[in-house]
C-alpha positions in Angstrom: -15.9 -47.4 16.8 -17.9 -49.7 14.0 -20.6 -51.8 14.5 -17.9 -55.0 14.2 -16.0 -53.5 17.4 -18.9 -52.3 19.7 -21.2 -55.8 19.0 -17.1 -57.8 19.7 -17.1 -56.0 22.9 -20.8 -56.9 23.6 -19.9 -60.3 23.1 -16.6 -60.5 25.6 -19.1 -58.4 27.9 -22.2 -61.1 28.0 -19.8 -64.0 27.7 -18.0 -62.9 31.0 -21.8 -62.6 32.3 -22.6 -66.0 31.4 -19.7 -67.3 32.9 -20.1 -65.8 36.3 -23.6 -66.9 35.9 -22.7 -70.6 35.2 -20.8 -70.7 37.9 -22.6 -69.2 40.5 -25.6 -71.6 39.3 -23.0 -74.2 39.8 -22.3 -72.8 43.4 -25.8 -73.1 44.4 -26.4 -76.5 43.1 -28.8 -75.2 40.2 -29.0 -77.3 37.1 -30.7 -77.2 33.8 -30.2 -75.8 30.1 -27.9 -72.3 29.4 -30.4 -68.9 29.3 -31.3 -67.6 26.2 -28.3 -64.8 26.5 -26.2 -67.4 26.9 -27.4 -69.1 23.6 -27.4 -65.2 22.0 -23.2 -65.0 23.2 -22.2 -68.2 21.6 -23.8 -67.2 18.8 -22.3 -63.8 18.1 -19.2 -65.4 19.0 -19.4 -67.8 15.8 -20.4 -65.2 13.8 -17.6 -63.0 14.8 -15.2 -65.8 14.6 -16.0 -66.2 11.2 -15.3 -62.6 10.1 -12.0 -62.8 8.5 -8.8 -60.6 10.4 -8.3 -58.1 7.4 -11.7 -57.7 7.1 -11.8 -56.3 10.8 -8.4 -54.3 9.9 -10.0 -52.7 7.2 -13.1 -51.5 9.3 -11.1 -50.1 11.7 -9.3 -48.4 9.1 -12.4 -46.6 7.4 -13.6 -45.2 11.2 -9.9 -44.0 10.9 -10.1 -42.2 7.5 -13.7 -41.2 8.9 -12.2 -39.6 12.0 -9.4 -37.8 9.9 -12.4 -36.2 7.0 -13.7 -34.8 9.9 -11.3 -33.0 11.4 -9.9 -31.6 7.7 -13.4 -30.3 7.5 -12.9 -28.7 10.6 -9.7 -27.4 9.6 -11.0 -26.3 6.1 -13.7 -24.1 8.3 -11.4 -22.8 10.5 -9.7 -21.6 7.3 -11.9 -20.0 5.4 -13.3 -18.2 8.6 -9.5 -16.6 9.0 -9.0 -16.0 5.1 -12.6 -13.9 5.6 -11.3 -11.9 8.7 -8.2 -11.6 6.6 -10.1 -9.9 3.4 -12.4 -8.1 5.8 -9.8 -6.8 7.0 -7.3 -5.9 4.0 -10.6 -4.1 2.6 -11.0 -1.6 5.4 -7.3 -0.6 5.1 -7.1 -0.3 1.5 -10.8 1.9 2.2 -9.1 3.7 5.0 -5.9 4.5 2.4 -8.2 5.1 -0.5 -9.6 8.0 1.9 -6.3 9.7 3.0 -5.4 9.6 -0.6 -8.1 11.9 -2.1 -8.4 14.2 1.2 -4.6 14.7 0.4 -5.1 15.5 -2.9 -7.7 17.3 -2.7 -5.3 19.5 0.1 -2.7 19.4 -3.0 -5.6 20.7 -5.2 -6.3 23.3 -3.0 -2.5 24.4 -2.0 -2.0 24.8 -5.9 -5.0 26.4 -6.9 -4.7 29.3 -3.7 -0.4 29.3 -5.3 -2.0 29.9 -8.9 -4.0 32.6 -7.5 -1.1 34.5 -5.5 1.1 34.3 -8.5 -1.6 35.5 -11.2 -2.3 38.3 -9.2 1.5 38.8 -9.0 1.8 37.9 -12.6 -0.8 40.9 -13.9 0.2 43.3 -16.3 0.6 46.9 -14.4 1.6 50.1 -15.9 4.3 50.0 -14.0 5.8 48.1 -10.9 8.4 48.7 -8.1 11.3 47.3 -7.4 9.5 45.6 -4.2 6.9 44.6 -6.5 9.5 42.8 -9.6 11.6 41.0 -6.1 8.3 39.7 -5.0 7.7 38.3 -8.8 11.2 37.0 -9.4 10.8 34.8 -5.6 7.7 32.8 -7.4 9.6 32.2 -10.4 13.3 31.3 -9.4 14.5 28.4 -7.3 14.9 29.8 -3.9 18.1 28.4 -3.5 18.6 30.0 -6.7 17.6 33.3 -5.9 20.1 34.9 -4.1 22.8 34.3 -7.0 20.0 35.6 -9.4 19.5 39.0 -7.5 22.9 39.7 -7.0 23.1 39.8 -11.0 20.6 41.0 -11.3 21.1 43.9 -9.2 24.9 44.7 -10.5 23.2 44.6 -14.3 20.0 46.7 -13.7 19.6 47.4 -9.7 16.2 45.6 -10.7 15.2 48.4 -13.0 12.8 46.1 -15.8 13.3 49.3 -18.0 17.2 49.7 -17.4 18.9 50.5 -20.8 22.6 50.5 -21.4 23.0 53.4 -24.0 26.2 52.1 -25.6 25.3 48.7 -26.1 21.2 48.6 -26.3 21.2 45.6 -23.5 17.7 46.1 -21.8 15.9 44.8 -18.8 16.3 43.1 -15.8 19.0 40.6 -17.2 20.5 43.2 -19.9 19.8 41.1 -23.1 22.0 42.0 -25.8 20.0 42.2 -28.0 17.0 43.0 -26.3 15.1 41.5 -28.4 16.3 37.7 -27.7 13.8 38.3 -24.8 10.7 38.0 -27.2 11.3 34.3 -27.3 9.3 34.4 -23.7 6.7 36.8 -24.1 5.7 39.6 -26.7 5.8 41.5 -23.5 9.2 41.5 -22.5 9.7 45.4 -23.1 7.4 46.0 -20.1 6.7 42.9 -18.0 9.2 42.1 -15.6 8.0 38.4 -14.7 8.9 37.9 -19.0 12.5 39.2 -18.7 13.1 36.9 -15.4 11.5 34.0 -17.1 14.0 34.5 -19.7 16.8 35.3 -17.8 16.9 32.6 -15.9 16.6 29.9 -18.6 19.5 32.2 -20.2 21.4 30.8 -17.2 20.3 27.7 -17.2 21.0 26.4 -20.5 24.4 28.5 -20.8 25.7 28.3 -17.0 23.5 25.3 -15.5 22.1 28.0 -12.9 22.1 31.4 -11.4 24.6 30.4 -9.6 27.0 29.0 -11.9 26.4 32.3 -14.4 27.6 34.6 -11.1 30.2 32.4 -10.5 31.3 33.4 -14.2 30.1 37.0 -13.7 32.7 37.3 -10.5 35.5 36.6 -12.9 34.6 38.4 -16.0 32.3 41.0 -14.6 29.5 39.7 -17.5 27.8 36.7 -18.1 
């Protein structure tokens, strides 16, 4: 409340004081000049008479606006303190995310480096290999929903014999090139590594068939490919 309003309800307060007080005097047959707080009320109430209406309007006003700063300070506090909980917060779960990120990659990393291992060990140049041995080979290179259709050729062209030679026509390998030497375009090796003629051979189907399974489809009908 401003000072116009608290002294406005000092003055109602003492005049009703010094009326009581007049009139009790008056009861008890007391005479003689009004008391200095009565002097002190009429006083305050000419000076607040002369305070113009708009005036008083406009200081209640500003304890108003005053009241209403306050509390959007309050609210302005009350927001920053959530919009710090908030970003607190959204920094511990991008942390947290960060985290599972690189553990999983370094999993990844690890998965594919123990793979690169299996398959280079596969992968190494022998004097000779088995028919176990060029199976386990041709499951690291071909789709495994590819594989099957790939073996079955596979096994009506060479019965997986990397060395298998048709005498008539010179087709070699795995696949049977014709020529054989169409094979080179994978590896200089192709004559005796069998993980260069399945790398070819199943591009070969790729490109010409769209898979090992569309180049047996073909095969069934036309007993070649």
């Amino acid at each position: 409340m401003s000072r116009i309003s608290v002294r406005g309800f000092a003055v109602a307060s003492a005049t009703a004081v010094t009326a009581v007080g007049a009139v009790t005097g008056v009861a008890s047959g007391s005479t003689g000049s009004p008391s200095n707080d009565a002097e002190a009320t009429a006083a305050d109430l000419t000076l607040l008479a002369d305070i113009p209406a708009g005036q008083q309007a406009q200081v209640q006003t500003a304890s108003l606006t005053q009241q209403a700063d306050a509390q959007a300070i309050q609210a302005d506090a009350s927001a920053k303190k959530d919009a710090e909980a908030a970003a607190r917060k959204a920094a511990a779960d991008t942390a947290v995310a960060k985290k599972e990120a690189a553990e999983k990659a370094a999993k990844e990393r690890a998965e594919a480096k123990a793979a690169a291992s299996r398959s280079k060990s596969i992968f190494l140049q022998q004097s000779s290999y088995t028919v176990a041995q060029v199976q386990a080979i041709a499951r690291q290179i071909v789709p495994a929903d590819q594989f099957q259709c790939f073996s079955t050729i596979v096994n009506h062209e060479s019965t997986w014999n990397y060395r298998a030679t048709n005498p008539s026509s010179g087709a070699y390998g795995l696949v049977q090139a014709l020529p054989a030497s169409k094979m080179a375009s994978a590896g200089a090796d192709w004559q005796t590594n069998p993980a260069t003629q399945i790398k070819w051979g199943l591009n070969y189907m790729n490109v010409r068939y769209g898979s090992p399974c569309g180049a047996w489809s073909y095969w069934q009908v036309h007993h070649s490919y």
